[in-house]
N, C-alpha and C positions, 0 to 999 in steps of 0.2 A: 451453421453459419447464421449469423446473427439479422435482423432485417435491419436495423442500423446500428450504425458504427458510433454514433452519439444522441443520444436526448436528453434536451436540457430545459430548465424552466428558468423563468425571468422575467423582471418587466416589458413591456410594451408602451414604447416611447417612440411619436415622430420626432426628431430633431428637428429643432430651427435652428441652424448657427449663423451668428452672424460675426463678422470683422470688426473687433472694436479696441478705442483706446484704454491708458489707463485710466483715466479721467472718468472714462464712461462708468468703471471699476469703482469708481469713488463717489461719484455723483446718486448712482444707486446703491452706493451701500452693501456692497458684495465681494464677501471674499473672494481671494483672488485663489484658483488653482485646485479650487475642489467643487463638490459636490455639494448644494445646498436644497432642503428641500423643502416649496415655497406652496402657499393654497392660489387658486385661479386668481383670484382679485389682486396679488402680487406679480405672480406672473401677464399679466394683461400688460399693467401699469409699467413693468422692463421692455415688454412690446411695444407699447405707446412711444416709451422713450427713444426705442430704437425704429421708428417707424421710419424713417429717410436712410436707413444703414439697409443694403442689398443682404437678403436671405435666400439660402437653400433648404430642404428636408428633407427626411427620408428617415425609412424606417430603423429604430435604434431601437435602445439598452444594450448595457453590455454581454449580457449572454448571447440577446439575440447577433449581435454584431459578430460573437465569438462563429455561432452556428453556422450564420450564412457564410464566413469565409471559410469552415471546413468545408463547408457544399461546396465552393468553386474551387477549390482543390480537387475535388472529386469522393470527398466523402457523402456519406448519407445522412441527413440529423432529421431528429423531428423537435420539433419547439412549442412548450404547453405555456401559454400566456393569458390575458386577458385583455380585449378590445370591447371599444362598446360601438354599436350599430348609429355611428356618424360618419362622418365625408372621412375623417384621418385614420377612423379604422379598418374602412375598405380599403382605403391606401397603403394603409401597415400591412394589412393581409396579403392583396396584390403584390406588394414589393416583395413580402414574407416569403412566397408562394413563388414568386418570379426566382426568389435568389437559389431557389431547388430544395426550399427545407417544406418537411410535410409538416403540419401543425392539428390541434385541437379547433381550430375555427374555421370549418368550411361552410359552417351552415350558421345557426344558432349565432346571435350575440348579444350583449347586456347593452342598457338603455344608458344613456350617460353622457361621458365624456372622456374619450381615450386619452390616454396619458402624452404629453408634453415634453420634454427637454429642451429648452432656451439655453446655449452652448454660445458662449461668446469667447470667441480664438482673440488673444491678446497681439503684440507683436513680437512677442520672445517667441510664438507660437503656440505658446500655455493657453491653454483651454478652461473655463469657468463654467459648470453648469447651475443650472437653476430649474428643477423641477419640479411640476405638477403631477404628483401620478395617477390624476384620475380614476378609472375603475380599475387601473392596473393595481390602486391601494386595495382592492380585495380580492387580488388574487388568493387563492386558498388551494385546501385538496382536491377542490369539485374541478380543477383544471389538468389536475395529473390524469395521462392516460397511461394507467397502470397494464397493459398491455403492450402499449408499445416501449415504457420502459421495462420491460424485462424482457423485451428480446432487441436488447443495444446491449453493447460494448463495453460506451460508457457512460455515465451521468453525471452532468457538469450542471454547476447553479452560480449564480452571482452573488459577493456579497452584500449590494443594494437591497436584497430581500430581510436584510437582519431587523430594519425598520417600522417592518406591518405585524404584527402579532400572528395576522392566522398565513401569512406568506411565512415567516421564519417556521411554523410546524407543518406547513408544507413540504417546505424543502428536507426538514426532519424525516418527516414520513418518508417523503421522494429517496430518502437515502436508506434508508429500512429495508425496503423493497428493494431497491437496485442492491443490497450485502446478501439481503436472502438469498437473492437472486446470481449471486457471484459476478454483479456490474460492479467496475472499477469505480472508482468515485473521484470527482475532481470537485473543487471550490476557488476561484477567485476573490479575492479580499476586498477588489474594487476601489475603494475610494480609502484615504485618511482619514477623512471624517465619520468613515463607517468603525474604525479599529480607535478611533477616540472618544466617539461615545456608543457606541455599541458591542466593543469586545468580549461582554460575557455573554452576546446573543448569539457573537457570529461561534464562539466555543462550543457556546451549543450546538450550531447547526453541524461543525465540525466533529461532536461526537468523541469516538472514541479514535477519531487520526480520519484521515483521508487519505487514499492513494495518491494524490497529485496537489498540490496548492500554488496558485499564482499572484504572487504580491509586487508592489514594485516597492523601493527600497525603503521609501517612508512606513510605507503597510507595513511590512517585514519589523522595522526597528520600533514600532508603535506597540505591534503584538508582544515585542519582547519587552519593553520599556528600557532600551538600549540605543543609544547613537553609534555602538558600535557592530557593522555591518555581520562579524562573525560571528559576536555574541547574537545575534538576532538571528542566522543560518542556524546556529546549535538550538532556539528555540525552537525555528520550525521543526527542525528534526522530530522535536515530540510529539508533534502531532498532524506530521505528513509522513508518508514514506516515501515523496520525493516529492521535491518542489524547484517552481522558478523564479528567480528575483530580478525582472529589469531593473536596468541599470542608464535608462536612456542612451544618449550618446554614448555610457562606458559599456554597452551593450549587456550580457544578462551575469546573473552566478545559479547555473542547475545542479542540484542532489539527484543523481538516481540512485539510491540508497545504496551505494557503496563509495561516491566517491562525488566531490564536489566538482565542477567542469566549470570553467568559464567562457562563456562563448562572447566572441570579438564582436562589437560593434560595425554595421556597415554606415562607412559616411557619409553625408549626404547632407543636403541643406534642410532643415526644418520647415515648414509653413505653418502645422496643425498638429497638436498631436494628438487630438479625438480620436478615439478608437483605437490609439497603436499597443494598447495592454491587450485590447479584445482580439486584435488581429493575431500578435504572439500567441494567443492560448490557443487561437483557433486551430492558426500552422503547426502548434506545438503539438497538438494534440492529434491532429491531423495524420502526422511523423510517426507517431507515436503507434493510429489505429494500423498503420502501413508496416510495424513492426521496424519500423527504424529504432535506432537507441537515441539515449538523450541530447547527446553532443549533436546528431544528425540533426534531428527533430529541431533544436534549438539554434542551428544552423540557418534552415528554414525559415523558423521563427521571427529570427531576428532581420534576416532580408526580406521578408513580407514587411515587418513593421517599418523598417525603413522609405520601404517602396510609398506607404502609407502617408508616411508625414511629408512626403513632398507635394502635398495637395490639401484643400480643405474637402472633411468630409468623412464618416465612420468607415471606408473602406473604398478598397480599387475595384476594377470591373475584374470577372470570370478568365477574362483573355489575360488579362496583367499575373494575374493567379497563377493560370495556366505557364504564361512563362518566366513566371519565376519558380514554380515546381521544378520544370524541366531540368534548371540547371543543379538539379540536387539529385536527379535519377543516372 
């Protein structure tokens, strides 16, 4: 038996989100609905602007988001990152640490400035990031604890990593080890913007296929250079051997390598929808370390993420988790 059921690497990101208009969208010059990635003196100056708009934080990026919500299902993860030794990376650690994931940072950390996410929730509920990655931009192999990935399960990475040169031969490596090893391999695609300018980085990290892949539908038709939904399913096919494609409100479309499943949408009103890719991978995955099949897992899935967007904020508390497992046992 395995000491955990996932370890995964990724950025190390507090979120600041804040509530803002379109306007706000336009006056600073920000695309709307992805992923941009900004140096401090840009991100300050989006701070400044929004200085009279109410903010919250908390510990993010999408892996880690994915992690902590397998932990309050009741799984085990540990999470290899980078923080540097200021006020947000005690913070990060603490939440890290609170949320039941083991990590590489109990001791030791780097001089700097931990990494940022400025997450402005529009009112469609569309979400805008705008990150700083601080020392998370050096994460590398000196953060893998090759130890504790190989006695996991499985090995889950973000696509955000495709961006830093020695993070993309990290996650390479990290994936080396976990096939030597007979760990399952998962990948998330993450943002648009990562499959529009970075597709032959993220092929790389993807190698020779991956056991699991998680895109939502733009991801998905980007990698294929297709608007049609199918033809982008038969891409993945070559180089997953099963994956998941949200579908937001039309809830998801999963390959477990025999057969496509659609899984239903739960409806509900939207506020946020931060974090609701990372919440699905987590539940999915979750389903999945529980030996459930895909349809179940993806069941799951999709009533966590739902649960999710009726609130701002990358994730619900442990108890919310808790009962919403329950009604899938």
């Amino acid at each position: 038996m395995s000491r955990y059921h996932i370890y995964g690497i990724g950025n190390a990101l507090v979120d600041m989100e804040y509530e803002v208009d379109l306007d706000d969208l336009r006056i600073l010059g920000i695309d709307k609905g992805v992923m941009t990635l900004v140096d401090e003196t840009q991100q300050i100056s989006i701070m400044n602007h929004l200085k009279d708009h109410h903010h919250q934080r908390g510990s993010g990026g999408s892996a880690a988001n994915s992690i902590i919500a397998f932990s309050q299902f009741g799984g085990k993860g540990f999470y290899s990152c980078k923080v540097a030794n200021d006020e947000l990376g005690h913070f990060y650690m603490q939440d890290l640490i609170k949320g039941g994931v083991d990590t590489n940072h109990h001791t030791e950390k780097d001089h700097g400035h931990t990494g940022r996410c400025v997450v402005l929730v529009t009112p469609d509920s569309d979400r805008t990031m705008c990150t700083f990655l601080g020392v998370s931009g050096n994460l590398s192999t000196g953060e893998l604890v090759e130890d504790a990935l190989r006695d996991s399960d499985w090995f889950y990475t973000e696509g955000y990593l495709v961006t830093s040169d020695a993070a993309r031969q990290a996650t390479i490596e990290a994936k080396r080890i976990a096939e030597e090893r007979g760990v399952k391999t998962a990948i998330s695609l993450s943002d648009p913007n990562m499959v529009k300018f970075f597709k032959s980085g993220l092929l790389e990290m993807i190698g020779s296929g991956v056991d699991l892949l998680f895109a939502n539908e733009f991801e998905a038709m980007g990698m294929a250079g297709s608007e049609d939904l199918g033809e982008a399913a038969d891409y993945l096919k070559q180089i997953s051997r099963s994956f998941a494609i949200t579908r937001g409100p039309q809830g998801a479309l999963v390959w477990d390598g025999t057969a496509l499943i659609e899984i239903a949408p739960v409806e509900v009103q939207a506020v946020d929808t931060l974090g609701a890719g990372d919440m699905f991978a987590g539940a999915f995955l979750f389903g999945l370390s529980q030996g459930w099949d895909h349809q179940r897992s993806g069941g799951l899935a999709a009533a966590a993420a739902a649960k999710l967007v009726t609130r701002l904020g990358p994730r619900i508390s442990a108890e919310e988790s808790q009962a919403t497992l329950r009604s899938f046992l």
